[in-house]
C-alpha positions in Angstrom: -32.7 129.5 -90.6 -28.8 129.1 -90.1 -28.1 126.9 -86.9 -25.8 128.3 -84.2 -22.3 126.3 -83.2 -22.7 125.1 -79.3 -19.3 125.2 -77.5 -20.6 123.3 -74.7 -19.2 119.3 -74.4 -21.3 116.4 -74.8 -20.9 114.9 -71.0 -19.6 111.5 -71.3 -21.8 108.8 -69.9 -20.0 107.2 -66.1 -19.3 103.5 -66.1 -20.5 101.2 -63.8 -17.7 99.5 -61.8 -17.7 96.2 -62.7 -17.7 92.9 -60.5 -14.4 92.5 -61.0 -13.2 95.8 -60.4 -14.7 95.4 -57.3 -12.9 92.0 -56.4 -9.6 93.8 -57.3 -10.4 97.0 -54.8 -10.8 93.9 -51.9 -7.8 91.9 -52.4 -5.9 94.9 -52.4 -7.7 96.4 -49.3 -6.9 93.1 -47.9 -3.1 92.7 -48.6 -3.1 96.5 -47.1 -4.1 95.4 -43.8 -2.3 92.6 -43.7 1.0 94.0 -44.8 -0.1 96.8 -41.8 -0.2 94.3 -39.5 2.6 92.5 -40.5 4.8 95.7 -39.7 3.1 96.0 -36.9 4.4 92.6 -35.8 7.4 93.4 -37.5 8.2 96.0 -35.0 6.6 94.0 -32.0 8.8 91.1 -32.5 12.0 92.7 -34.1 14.8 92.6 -31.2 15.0 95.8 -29.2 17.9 97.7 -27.6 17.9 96.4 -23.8 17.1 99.3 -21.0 19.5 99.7 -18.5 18.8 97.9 -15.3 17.9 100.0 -12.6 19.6 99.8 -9.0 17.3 100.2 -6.1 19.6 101.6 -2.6 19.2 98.5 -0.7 17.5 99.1 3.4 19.7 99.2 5.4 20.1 96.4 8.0 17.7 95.5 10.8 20.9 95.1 13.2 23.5 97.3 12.5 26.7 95.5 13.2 28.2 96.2 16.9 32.4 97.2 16.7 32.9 98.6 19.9 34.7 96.9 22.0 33.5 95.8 25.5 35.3 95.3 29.0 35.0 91.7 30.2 35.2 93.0 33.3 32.3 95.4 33.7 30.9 95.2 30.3 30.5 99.4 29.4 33.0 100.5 26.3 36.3 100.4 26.1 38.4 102.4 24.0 40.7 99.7 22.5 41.8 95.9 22.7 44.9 97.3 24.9 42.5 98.5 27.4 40.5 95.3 27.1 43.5 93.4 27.7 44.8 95.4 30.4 46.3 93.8 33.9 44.1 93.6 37.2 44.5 93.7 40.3 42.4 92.0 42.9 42.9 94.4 46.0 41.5 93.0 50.2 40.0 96.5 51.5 38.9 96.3 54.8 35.6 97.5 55.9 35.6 97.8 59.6 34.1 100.6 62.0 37.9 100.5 62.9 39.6 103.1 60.8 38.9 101.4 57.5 36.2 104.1 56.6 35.4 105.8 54.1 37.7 103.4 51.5 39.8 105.2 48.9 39.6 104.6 45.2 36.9 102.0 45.7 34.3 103.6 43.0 36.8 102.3 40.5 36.2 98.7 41.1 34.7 97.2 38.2 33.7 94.3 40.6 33.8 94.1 44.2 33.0 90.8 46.4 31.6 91.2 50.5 32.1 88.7 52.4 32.3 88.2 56.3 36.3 88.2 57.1 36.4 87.7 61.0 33.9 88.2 64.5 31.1 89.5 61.8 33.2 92.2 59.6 32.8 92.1 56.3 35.8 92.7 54.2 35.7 93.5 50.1 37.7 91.7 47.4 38.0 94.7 44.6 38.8 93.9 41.4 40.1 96.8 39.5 41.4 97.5 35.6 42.8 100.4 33.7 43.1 102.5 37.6 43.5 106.3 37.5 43.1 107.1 41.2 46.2 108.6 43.2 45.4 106.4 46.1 43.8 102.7 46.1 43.0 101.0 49.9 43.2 100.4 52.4 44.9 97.0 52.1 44.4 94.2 54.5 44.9 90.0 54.5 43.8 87.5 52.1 41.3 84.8 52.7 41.0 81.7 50.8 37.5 82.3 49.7 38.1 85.8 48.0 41.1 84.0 46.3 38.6 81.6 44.6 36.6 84.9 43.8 39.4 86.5 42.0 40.8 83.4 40.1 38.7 83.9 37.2 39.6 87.5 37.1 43.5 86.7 36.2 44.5 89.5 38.3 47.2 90.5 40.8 46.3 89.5 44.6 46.8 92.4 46.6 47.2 91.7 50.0 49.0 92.4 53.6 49.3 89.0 54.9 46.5 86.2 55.1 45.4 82.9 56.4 47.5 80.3 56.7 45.4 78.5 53.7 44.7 81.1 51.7 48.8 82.3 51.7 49.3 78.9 51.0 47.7 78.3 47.9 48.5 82.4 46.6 52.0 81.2 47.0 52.1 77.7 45.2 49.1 78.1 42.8 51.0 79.9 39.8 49.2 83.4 41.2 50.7 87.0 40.8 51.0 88.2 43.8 52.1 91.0 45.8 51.9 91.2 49.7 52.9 94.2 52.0 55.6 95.7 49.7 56.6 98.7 50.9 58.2 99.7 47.1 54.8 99.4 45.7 52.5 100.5 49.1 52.7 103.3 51.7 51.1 103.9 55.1 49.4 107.2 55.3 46.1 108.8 56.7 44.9 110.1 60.0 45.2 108.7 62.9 41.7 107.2 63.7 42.9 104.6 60.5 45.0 103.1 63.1 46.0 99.4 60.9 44.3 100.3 58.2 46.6 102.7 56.9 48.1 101.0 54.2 47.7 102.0 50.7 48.9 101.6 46.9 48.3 103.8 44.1 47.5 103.2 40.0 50.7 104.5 39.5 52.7 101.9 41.8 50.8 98.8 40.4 51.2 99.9 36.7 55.1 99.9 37.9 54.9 96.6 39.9 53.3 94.8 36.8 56.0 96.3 34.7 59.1 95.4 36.9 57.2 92.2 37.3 56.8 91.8 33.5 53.2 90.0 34.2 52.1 91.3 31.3 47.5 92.0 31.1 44.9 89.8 31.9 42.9 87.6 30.5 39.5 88.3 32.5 36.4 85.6 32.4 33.9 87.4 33.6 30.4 87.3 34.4 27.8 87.2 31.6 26.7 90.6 30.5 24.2 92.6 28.4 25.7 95.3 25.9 24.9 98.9 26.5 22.1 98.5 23.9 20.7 95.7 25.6 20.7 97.0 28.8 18.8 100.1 27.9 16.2 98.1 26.0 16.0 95.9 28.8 15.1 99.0 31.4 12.2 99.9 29.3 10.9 96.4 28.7 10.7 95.8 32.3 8.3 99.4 33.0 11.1 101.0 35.5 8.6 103.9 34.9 5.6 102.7 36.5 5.3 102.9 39.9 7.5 100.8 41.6 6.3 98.3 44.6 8.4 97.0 47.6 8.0 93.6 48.0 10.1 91.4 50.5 11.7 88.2 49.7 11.1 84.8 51.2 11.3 81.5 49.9 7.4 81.1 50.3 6.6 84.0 48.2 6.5 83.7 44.7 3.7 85.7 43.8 5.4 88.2 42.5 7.3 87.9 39.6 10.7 89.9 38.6 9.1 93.2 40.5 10.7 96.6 40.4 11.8 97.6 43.5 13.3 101.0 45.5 14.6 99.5 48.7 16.8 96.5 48.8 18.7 95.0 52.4 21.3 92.9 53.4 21.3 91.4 56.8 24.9 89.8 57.5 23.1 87.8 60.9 25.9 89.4 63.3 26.7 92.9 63.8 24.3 95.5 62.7 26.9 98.2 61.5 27.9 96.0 58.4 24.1 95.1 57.8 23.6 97.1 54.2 21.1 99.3 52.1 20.3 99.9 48.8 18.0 102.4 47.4 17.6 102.9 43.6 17.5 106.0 41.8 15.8 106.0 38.6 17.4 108.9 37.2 21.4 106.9 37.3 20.3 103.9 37.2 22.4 102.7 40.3 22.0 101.6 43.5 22.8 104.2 46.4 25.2 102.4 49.3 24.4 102.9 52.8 24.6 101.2 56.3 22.0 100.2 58.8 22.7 103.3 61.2 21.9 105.5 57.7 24.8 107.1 57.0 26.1 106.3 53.6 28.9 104.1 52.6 30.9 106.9 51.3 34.3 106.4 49.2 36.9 108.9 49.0 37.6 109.8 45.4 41.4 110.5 44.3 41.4 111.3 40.4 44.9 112.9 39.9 47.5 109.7 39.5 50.3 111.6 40.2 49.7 112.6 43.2 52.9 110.6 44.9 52.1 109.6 48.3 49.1 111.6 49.2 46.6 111.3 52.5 44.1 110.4 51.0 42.1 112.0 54.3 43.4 115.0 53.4 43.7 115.4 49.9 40.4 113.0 47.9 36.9 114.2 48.1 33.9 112.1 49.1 31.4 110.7 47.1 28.8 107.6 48.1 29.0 104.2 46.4 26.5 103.4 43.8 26.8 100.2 41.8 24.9 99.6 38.6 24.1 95.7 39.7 23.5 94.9 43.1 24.0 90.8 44.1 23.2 88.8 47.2 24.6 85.0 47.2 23.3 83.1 50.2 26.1 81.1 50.7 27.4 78.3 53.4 29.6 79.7 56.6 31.3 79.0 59.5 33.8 79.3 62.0 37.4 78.5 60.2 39.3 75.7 61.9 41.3 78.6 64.2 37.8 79.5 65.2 38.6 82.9 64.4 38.9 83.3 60.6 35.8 83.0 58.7 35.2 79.9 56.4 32.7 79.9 53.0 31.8 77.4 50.6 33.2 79.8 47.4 32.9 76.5 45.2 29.1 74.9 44.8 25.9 76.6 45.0 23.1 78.6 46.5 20.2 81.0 46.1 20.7 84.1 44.9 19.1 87.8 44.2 20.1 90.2 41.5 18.7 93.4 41.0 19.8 95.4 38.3 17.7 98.1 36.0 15.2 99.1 38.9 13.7 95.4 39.1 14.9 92.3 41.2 15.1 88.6 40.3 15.2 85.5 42.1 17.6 82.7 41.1 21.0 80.9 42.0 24.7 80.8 41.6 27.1 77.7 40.6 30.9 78.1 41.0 32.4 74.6 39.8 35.9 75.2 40.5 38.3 77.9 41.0 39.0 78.8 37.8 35.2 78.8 36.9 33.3 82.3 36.9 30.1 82.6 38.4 27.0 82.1 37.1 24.0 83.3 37.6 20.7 81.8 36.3 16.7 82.2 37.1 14.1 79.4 38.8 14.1 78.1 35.1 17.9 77.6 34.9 18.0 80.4 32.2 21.2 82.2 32.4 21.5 85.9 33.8 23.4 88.7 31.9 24.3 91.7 34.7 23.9 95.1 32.9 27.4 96.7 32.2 29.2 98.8 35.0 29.9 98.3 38.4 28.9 95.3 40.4 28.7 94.5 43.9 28.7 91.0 44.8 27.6 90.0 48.7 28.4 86.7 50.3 25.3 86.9 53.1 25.5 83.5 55.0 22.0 81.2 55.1 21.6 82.8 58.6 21.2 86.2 57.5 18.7 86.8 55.1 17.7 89.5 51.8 14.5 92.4 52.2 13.2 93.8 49.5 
C-alpha cells in the first residue's frame, strides 16, 4: 500500500540555555544598571543653569523716619526752617483788675511766664513767633526777672519802661530791645484801660526787626515731646479712666503722676490774681479762669492788617487754654525800693507740671541767664512738655499749688 507525503515539519528540538549563556545575560544586565545609574549621576552632578535669585519687598521700618520740622518754641509743626528760624519777641503784658483785661493777642504766645510784678499783681512775660494778630498788648515795664526768662528765647524785649536793674542790664547786655516807641506801638482802647492802653501789632514788629536788621532767632527752648509722642503719651497715662482730684503737699506722695480735672494757683496776696485750671479731655488743654470764676478771657485779632484798631471794639473774645500748665515755687521778696518785686530767676525749686490730663511732681534749675529751664522728676529724670502752648507761673514759697 503506497504511503502518503506529510507536509507537516518535523518540530525542531529547544536548547537548553547553557551556563554560560546565562553568565553572559548577567554581566550584561549588570553593566545596564550601572550605565543607568551612571546617567543618572551623570545628570545629578553635571552643572546646571543657575535660577534667578528671587527678591523678597523688604518690611518696611519699625520707625518711619520723622521730616517735619518742629518749633523750638512750642514744639507743634512748622512749615519750614524760615519759620523755625523766625524772630521773637518777648512782650511785658500787664494783668491788673486795672484796665489790663481781657489781653489782646495773648492766645498766640507760644510761651508765657507769671510772675508777681508789684503790691501782689501778677504781670506775664509773652513770648511770641511767626505773630498774625492785628493787635498784641497791652505793653507795660520790664523786670529783671522776666529778662532772665526771656534770655534763652533770643527775642526782642518789648517793654514801656522798667526797673532801674532790669533797664540796666536790657541796655548793656547785647539785648534787642524796643521800649515805648511810638513808630512801632499805639495807644488805643476804651477808656476803663486807663495806662494800659498801649499796644503793638505783628505787622509793626515784623517792620521794627526789619528796619532794625536783627535778623531771626535762635530759640533754646524747653525740652519737648513730638506730636507723636505726645499722643502716645496721653494714652499710656489712661486720660480715659476716671480721673481723681488729689491735692498736693510735700507730705503726700502716695499718689503717683495722677490725672487730674482741677488744678490752683494761690499767689499768697490778692485773691483776684489767684488762678484756675480745669482740663478738658476733648482739647487737651487747660481752661484759664480766676478765683471770682470768671474766665481769663483774651481778645482775639486775626486780620494783621488791621492798622491801628481798638482792639475793644474790633477782636472777639475767646478764654485762654494752654496745652502745659507749670507752677515753679520760687524765692520772693520785696525789691530794694520796697515796691518792685524781687525773684530768684537763677537756682532752683519745686515744681508741678501737668500736661496730657495728669500732673507730676518735680523741680526746676535755671543756672544762668542764658540757660533754659529745666524741668525734671523726684528721680532727676528730665521732663519733655507736650507741644503747644505753655504757661509758666512763678508762685512764691508762700503761696502754694491744689490739685
Amino acid at each position: 500500500m503506497p504511503v502518503e507525503n506529510s507536509t507537516k515539519q518535523p518540530t525542531k528540538p529547544q536548547k537548553k540555555p547553557s551556563e554560560k549563556s546565562w553568565i553572559v545575560f548577567l554581566v550584561l544586565g549588570i553593566f545596564g544598571i550601572l550605565g543607568g545609574a551612571g546617567c543618572a549621576a551623570f545628570g545629578f552632578l553635571a552643572p546646571k543653569e543657575k535660577a534667578p535669585d528671587l527678591v523678597f519687598p523688604q518690611a518696611p521700618s519699625a520707625k518711619a523716619a520723622d521730616n517735619n520740622i518742629y518749633s523750638n518754641l512750642t514744639g507743634e509743626v512748622v512749615a519750614s526752617e524760615d519759620e523755625k528760624n523766625a524772630p521773637a519777641f518777648c512782650i511785658q503784658t500787664p494783668n491788673g483788675t486795672d484796665g489790663a483785661r481781657p489781653q489782646v493777642g495773648l492766645n498766640q504766645a507760644g510761651v508765657i511766664f507769671e510772675a508777681i510784678a508789684e503790691a501782689g499783681i501778677t504781670r506775664f512775660a509773652a513770648i511770641y513767633q511767626n505773630p498774625s494778630s492785628a493787635v498784641i498788648g497791652p505793653i507795660r515795664s520790664l523786670r529783671m526777672y522776666y529778662l532772665m526768662w526771656d534770655t534763652p528765647f533770643d527775642c526782642t524785649i518789648v517793654h514801656a519802661g522798667g526797673a532801674d536793674d532790669a533797664l540796666e542790664a536790657v541796655r548793656n547786655g547785647g539785648y534787642r530791645d524796643l521800649t515805648e516807641n511810638y513808630a512801632y506801638m499805639y495807644r488805643s482802647g476804651s477808656g476803663s484801660r486807663r495806662w494800659n492802653n498801649l499796644f503793638t501789632t505783628a505787622a509793626y514788629l515784623k517792620q521794627m526787626n526789619d528796619d532794625r536788621e536783627y535778623g531771626g532767632s535762635a530759640i533754646n527752648g524747653f525740652a519737648r515731646m513730638t506730636p507723636g509722642e505726645s499722643k502716645k503719651n496721653l494714652i499710656d497715662r489712661g486720660v480715659e479712666e476716671k480721673l481723681v482730684i488729689t491735692k498736693a503737699t510735700d507730705k503726700d506722695t502716695s499718689a503717683v503722676n495722677p490725672s487730674v480735672t482741677d488744678i490752683a494757683f494761690n499767689f499768697g496776696g490778692w485773691a483776684s490774681f489767684n488762678v484756675r485750671y480745669h482740663y478738658d479731655k476733648e482739647s487737651n488743654s487747660y481752661a484759664r479762669s480766676y478765683e471770682s470764676g470768671d474766665a481769663a478771657d483774651v481778645y482775639v485779632c486775626p486780620n494783621e492788617n488791621m492798622g491801628e484798631p481798638n482792639p475793644d471794639t474790633t477782636c472777639e473774645l475767646s478764654v485762654m487754654s494752654p496745652k502745659v500748665v507749670i507752677a515753679m515755687m520760687v524765692e520772693e521778696r520785696k525789691a530794694a525800693d520796697n515796691y518792685h518785686e524781687d525773684i530768684d530767676a537763677i537756682g532752683s525749686g519745686d515744681a508741678y507740671i501737668f500736661q496730657n490730663g495728669y500732673a507730676v511732681k518735680g523741680h526746676w534749675n535755671k543756672g544762668s541767664a542764658g540757660e533754659q529751664i529745666k524741668f525734671t522728676d523726684e528721680n532727676g529724670a528730665e521732663i519733655k512738655l507736650a507741644p503747644g502752648q505753655t504757661f509758666v507761673s512763678a508762685v512764691p514759697t508762700y503761696g502754694n499749688v491744689e490739685y
